[in-house]
C-alpha positions in Angstrom: -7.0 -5.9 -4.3 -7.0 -5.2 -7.9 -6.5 -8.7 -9.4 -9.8 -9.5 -10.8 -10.6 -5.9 -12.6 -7.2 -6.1 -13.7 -7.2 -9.7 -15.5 -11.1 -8.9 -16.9 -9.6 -5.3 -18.1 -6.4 -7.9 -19.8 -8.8 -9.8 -21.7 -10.8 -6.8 -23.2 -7.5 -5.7 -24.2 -6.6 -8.9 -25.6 -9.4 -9.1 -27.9 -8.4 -5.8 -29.7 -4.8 -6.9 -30.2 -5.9 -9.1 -33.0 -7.7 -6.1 -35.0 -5.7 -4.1 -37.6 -7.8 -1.2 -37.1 -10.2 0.8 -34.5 -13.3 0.9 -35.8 -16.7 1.5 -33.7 -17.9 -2.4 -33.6 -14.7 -3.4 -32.1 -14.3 -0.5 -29.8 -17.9 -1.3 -28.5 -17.1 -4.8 -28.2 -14.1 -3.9 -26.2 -16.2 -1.0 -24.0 -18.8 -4.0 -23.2 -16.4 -5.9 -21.6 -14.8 -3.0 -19.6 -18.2 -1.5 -18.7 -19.0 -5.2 -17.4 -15.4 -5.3 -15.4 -16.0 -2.2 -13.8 -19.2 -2.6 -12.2 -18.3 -6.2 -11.1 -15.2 -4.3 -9.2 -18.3 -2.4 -7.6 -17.2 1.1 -9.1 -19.9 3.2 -8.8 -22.5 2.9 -12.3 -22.4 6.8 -12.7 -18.9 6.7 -12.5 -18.5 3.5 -14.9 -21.0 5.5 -17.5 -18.7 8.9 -17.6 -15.6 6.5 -17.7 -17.1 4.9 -20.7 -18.3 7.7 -22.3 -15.1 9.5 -22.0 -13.1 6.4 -23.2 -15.5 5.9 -26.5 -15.2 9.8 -27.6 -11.4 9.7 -27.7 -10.8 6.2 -29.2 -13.1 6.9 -32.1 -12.2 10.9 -32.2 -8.9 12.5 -33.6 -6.8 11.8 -30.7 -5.7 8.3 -31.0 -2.3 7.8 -31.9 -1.4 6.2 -35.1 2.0 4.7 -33.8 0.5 2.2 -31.8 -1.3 -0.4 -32.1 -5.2 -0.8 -31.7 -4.4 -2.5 -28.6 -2.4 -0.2 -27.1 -4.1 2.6 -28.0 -7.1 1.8 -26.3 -4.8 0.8 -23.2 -3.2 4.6 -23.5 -6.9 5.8 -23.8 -8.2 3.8 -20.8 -4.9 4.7 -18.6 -5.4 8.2 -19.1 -9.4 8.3 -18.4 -8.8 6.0 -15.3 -5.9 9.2 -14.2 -8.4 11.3 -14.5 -10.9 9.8 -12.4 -8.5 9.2 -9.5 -7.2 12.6 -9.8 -4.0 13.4 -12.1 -1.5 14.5 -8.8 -0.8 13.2 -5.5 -2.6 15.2 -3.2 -0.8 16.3 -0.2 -1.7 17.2 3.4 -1.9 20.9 3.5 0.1 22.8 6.8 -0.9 25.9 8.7 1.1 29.1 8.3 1.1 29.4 12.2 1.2 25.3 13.9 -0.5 23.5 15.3 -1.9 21.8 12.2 -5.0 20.6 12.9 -6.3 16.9 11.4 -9.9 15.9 12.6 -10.2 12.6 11.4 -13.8 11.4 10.4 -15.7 8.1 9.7 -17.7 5.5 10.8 -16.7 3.1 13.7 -14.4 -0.2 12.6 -13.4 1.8 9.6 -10.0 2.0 11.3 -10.2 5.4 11.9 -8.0 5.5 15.5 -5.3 2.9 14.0 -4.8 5.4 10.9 -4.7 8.5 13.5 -1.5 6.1 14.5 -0.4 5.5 11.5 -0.8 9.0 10.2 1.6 10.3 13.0 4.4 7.6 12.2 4.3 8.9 8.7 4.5 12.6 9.9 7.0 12.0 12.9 9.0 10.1 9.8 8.7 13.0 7.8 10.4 15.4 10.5 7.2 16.9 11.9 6.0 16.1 15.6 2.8 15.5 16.1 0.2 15.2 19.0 -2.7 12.4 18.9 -6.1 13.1 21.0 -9.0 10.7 21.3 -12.4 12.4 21.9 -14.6 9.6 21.7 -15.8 10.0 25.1 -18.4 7.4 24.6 -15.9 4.2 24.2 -13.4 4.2 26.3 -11.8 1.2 24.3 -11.2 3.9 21.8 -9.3 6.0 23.8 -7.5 3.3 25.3 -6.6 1.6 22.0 -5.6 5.2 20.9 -2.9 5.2 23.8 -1.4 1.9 22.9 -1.2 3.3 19.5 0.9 6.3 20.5 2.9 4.1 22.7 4.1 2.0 20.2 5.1 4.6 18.1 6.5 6.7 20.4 4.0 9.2 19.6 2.9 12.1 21.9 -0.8 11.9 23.2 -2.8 14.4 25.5 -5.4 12.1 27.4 -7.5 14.3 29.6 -9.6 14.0 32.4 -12.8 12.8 30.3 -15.9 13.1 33.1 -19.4 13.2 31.7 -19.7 11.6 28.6 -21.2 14.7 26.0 -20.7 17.1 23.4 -19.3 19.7 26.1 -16.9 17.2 27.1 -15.6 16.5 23.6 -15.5 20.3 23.1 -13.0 20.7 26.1 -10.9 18.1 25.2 -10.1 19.2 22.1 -9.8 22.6 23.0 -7.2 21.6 25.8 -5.2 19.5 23.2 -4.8 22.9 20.8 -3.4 24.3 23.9 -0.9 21.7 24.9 0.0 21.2 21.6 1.2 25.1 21.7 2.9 24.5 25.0 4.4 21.0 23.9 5.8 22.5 20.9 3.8 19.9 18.1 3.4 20.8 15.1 0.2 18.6 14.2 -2.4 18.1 16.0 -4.5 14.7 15.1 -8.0 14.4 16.4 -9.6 11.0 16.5 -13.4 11.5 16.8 -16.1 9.1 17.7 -17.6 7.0 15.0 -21.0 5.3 14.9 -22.4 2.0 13.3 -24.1 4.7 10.9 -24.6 8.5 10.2 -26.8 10.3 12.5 -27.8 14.0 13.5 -25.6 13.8 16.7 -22.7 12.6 15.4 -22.9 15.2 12.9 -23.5 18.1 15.1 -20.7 16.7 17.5 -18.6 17.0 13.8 -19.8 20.1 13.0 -19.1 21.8 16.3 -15.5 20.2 16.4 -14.9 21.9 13.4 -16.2 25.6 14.1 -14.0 25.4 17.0 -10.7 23.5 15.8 -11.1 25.6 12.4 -9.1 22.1 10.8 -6.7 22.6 7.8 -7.5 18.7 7.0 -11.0 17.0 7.4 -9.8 13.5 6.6 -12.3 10.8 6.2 -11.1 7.1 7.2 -13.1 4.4 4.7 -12.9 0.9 4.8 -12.6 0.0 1.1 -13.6 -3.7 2.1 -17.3 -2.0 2.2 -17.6 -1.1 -1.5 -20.3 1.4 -2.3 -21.2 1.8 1.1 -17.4 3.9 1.9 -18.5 5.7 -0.9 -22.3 6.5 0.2 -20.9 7.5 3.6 -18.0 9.7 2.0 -20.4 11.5 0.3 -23.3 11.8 3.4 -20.2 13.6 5.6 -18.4 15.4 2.2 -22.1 17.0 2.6 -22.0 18.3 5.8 -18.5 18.9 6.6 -16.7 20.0 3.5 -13.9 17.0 3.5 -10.4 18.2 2.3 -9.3 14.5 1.8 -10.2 10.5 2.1 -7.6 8.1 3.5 -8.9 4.3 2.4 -8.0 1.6 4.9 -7.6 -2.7 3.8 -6.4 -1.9 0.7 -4.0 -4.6 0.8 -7.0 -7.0 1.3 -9.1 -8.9 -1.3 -11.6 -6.1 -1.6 -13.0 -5.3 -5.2 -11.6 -1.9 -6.0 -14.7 -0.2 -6.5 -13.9 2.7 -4.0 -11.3 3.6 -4.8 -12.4 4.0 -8.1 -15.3 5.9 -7.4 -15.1 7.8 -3.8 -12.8 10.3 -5.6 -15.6 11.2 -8.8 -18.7 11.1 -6.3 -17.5 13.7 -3.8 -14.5 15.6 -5.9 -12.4 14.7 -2.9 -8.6 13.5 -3.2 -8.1 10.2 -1.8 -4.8 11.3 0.2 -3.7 7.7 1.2 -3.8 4.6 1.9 -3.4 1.5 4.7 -1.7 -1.0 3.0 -1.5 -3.3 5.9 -1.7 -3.7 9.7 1.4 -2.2 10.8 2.3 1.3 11.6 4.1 2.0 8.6 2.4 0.6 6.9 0.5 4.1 5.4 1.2 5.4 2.0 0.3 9.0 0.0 -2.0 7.7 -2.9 -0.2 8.0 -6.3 -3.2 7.9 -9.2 -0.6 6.9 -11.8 0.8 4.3 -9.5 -2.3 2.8 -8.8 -3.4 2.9 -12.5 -0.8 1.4 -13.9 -1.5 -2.2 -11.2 -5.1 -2.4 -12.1 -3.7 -2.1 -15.8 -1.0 -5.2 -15.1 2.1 -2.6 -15.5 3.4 -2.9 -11.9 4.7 -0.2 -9.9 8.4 -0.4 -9.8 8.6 3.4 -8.6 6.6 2.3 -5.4 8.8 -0.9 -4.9 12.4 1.5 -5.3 10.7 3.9 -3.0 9.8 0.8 -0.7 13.3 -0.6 -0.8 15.4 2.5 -0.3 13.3 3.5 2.8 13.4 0.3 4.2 17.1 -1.5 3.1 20.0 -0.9 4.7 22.1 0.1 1.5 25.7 -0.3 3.6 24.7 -4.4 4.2 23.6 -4.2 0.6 26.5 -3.4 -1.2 28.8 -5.5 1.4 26.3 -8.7 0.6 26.9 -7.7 -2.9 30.3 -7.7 -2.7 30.7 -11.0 -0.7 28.1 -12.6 -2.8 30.3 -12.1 -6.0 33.7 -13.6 -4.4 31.4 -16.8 -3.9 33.6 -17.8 -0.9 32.6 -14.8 1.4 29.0 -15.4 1.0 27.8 -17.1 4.2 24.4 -18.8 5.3 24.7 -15.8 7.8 24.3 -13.0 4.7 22.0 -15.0 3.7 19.7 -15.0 6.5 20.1 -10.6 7.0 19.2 -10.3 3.4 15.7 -11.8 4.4 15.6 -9.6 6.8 16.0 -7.0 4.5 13.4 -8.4 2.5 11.1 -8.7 5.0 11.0 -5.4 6.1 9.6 -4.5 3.0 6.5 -6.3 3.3 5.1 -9.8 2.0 6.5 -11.3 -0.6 2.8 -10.7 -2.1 2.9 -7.1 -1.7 6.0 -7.0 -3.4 5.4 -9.4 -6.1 2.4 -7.3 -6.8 4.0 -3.9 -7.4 6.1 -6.4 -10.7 4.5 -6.3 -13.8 1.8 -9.1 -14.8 3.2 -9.2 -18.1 6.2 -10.2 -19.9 9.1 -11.7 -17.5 7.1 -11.4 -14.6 3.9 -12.8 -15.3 4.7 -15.6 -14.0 6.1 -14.5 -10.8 2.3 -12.7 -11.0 0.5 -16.1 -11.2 3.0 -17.6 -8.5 1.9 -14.7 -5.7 -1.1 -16.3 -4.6 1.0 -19.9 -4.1 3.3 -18.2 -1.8 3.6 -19.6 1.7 5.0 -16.4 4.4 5.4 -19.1 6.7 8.4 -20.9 4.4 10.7 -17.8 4.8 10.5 -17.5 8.4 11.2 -21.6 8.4 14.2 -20.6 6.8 15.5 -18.2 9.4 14.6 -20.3 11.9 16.5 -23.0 10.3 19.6 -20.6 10.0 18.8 -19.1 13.4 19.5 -23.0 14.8 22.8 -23.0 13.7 25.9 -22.5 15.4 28.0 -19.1 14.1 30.3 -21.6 13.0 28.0 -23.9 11.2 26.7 -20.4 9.4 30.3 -19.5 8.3 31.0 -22.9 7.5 27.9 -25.0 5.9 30.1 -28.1 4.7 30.7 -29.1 8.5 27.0 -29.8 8.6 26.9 -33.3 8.7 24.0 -36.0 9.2 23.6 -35.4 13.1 24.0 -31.7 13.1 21.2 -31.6 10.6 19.3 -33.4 12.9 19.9 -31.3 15.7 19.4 -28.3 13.8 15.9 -29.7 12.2 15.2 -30.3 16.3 15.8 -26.9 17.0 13.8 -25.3 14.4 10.7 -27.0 14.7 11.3 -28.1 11.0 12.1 -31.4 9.4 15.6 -32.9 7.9 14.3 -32.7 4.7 13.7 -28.9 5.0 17.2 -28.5 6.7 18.8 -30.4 3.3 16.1 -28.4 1.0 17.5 -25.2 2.6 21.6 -25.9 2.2 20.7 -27.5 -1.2 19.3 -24.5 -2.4 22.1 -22.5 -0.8 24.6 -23.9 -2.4 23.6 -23.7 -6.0 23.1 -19.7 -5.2 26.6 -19.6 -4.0 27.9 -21.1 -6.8 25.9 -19.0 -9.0 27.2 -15.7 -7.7 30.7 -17.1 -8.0 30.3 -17.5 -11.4 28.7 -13.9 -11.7 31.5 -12.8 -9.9 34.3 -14.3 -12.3 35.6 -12.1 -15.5 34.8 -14.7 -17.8 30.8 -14.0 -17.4 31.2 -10.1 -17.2 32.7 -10.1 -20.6 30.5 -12.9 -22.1 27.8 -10.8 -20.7 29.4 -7.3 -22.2 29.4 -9.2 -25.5 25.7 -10.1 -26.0 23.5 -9.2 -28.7 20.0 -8.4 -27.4 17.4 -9.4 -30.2 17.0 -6.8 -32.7 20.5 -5.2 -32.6 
């Protein structure tokens, strides 16, 4: 969601790269063009104007560092200041001493508030804890029904209720009979998906208010769609008002949304964004790293994110078999090849990945290439592989004019795309083999890199 802050933020920089020294005329220049990137991003104008501020006092003051260069200095400077507006650690979700845990999950409705309540227990039930969803919107019983297939899916537990009149007293009840099961049940955490409206109002806030005397919550988590810009932050700040938030969660950040909130909703109510929906899956939920999410908007990537990504969702065991087969050349079969992008998938998209690479050196042009990849293609291939026979997959030169035909039938693909596929297969076989041989191991172990 970052790409256009972080390409105008790449050209200020770009400009200063040029300059032997800082001095104030190019620093200004440079600040202009920032300033101008930020509020197009929709960051908040109070927030740009302290951001700026803070930036121009340290790159014209004592503490820029005279090993780098201009350039980079102001990079370090604007890293740093952006840190410090997201918040320097990873805030976490704080426990009770005595469980339940209670969550009462705030927002306005369609900011995806009873999808994250979902989401929010996968993460916790992954984490070791066991948690308990309730619904108390009483007033749409879509909610609590979408709640329900929610918990289903994740295998989550959920007290439903016998709802009756549609009130405040009812909401009060139902919440107060969730503590209790959650005792009996044994839960840990307690997650209470409230009602939302189309905008703030005095009953809603009472409704909030009252929830919160009674619950006593260790986390008032509000839910914000950062596809709404300002207005997520307005809205943070309207409810940070009346119910003391501990925490924001922002949803659609993995859509083409400006940035802006993110950027500002943390400054404007001194709240810790605590995570965020990166997609429409149930896992697809993660605690919001500052640093992380710094160093994308600033084009370095975030290779700690992808490891974390990949270890959590790769089978290491099929890895390091694949690995193994892969160098012997022979072993490696259009079978492996098809459960590595598996693997791969389970990560995410190919997108989300290629985004967490750096835009710079050796990946920028895998950055430029993200937006021209087609999902589609890789589950063309599988299907293409998934046509074949087990022997065919163990034993690609029997596939001869007719079988590609049959197989092209099967997939819903063309011949072309069949020949594409065992093409490209073959040249990657034959390039592991020759990883795999001595010969390139100790051609490779006697390299020079540039400089040495």
């Amino acid at each position: 969601m970052f790409e256009n802050l972080q390409e105008k933020l790449q050209r200020a920089f770009k400009a200063l790269r040029g300059q032997a020294v800082l001095t104030e005329e190019n620093i200004d220049e440079a600040l202009k063009q920032i300033r101008l990137a930020l509020l197009e991003a929709d960051v908040n104008f109070r927030v740009v104007k302290d951001l700026i501020d803070r930036i121009r006092t340290k790159a014209v003051g004592q503490q820029v560092m005279t090993a780098l260069s201009p350039g980079e200095q102001v990079i370090k400077i604007v890293r740093d200041e952006l840190v410090e507006t997201l918040g320097k650690d990873t805030a976490k979700l704080k426990f009770a001493s005595q469980p339940p845990t209670v969550v009462l999950m705030a927002g306005l409705q369609g900011s995806g508030k009873t999808t994250t309540s979902g989401k929010l227990a996968n993460w916790l039930k992954n984490g070791g804890h066991r948690p308990l969803l309730v619904s108390v919107d009483v007033y749409r019983p879509a909610a609590r029904e979408q709640l329900k297939v929610v918990a289903a899916a994740i295998k989550a537990n959920l007290y439903e209720g016998e709802v009756g009149e549609a009130n405040t007293a009812t909401v009060e009840r139902l919440a107060k009979e969730a503590r209790k099961e959650a005792i009996i049940s044994g839960c840990d955490v307690l997650i209470v998906d409230t009602a939302g409206r189309l905008h703030i109002d005095d009953q809603l806030m009472d409704e909030m208010q009252s929830l919160k005397r009674m619950l006593n919550p260790q986390e008032i988590l509000f839910v914000a769609d950062a596809m709404t810009g300002q207005d997520a932050v307005n809205s943070a700040d309207e409810f940070h008002k009346k119910l003391t938030l501990t925490g924001v969660v922002l949803t659609k950040m993995d859509g083409d949304a400006r940035g802006g909130a993110a950027l500002s909703i943390r400054q404007v109510t001194g709240q810790p964004i605590k995570f965020i929906g990166v997609g429409e899956k149930y896992d697809a939920l993660e605690p919001f790293h500052p640093d992380r999410i710094v160093s994308r908007i600033l084009g370095m990537g975030d290779i700690l994110s992808l490891i974390e990504k990949a270890e959590s969702q790769i089978d290491k065991k099929k890895a390091q078999d694949l690995a193994t087969k892969a160098l012997t050349g022979d072993g490696f079969s259009l079978e492996d090849f098809r459960d590595q992008l598996r693997q791969v998938k389970k990560m995410g998209s190919l997108q989300s990945i290629i985004g967490m690479l750096p835009s710079v050196g050796a990946f920028a042009g895998m950055q430029k290439a993200a937006d021209k990849v087609d999902e589609k293609q890789v589950n063309r291939v599988e299907a293409i592989i998934n046509s074949m026979t087990a022997y065919e997959r163990d034993h690609h030169e029997v596939i001869n004019g007719s079988r590609r035909k049959r197989i092209a039938r099967g997939s819903g693909t063309s011949v072309q795309e069949v020949n594409n596929l065992l093409r490209q297969y073959a040249q990657m076989k034959k390039m592991f083999k020759q990883m795999g041989k001595p010969s390139f191991a100790r051609r490779m172990a006697g390299m020079k890199l540039p400089g040495m």
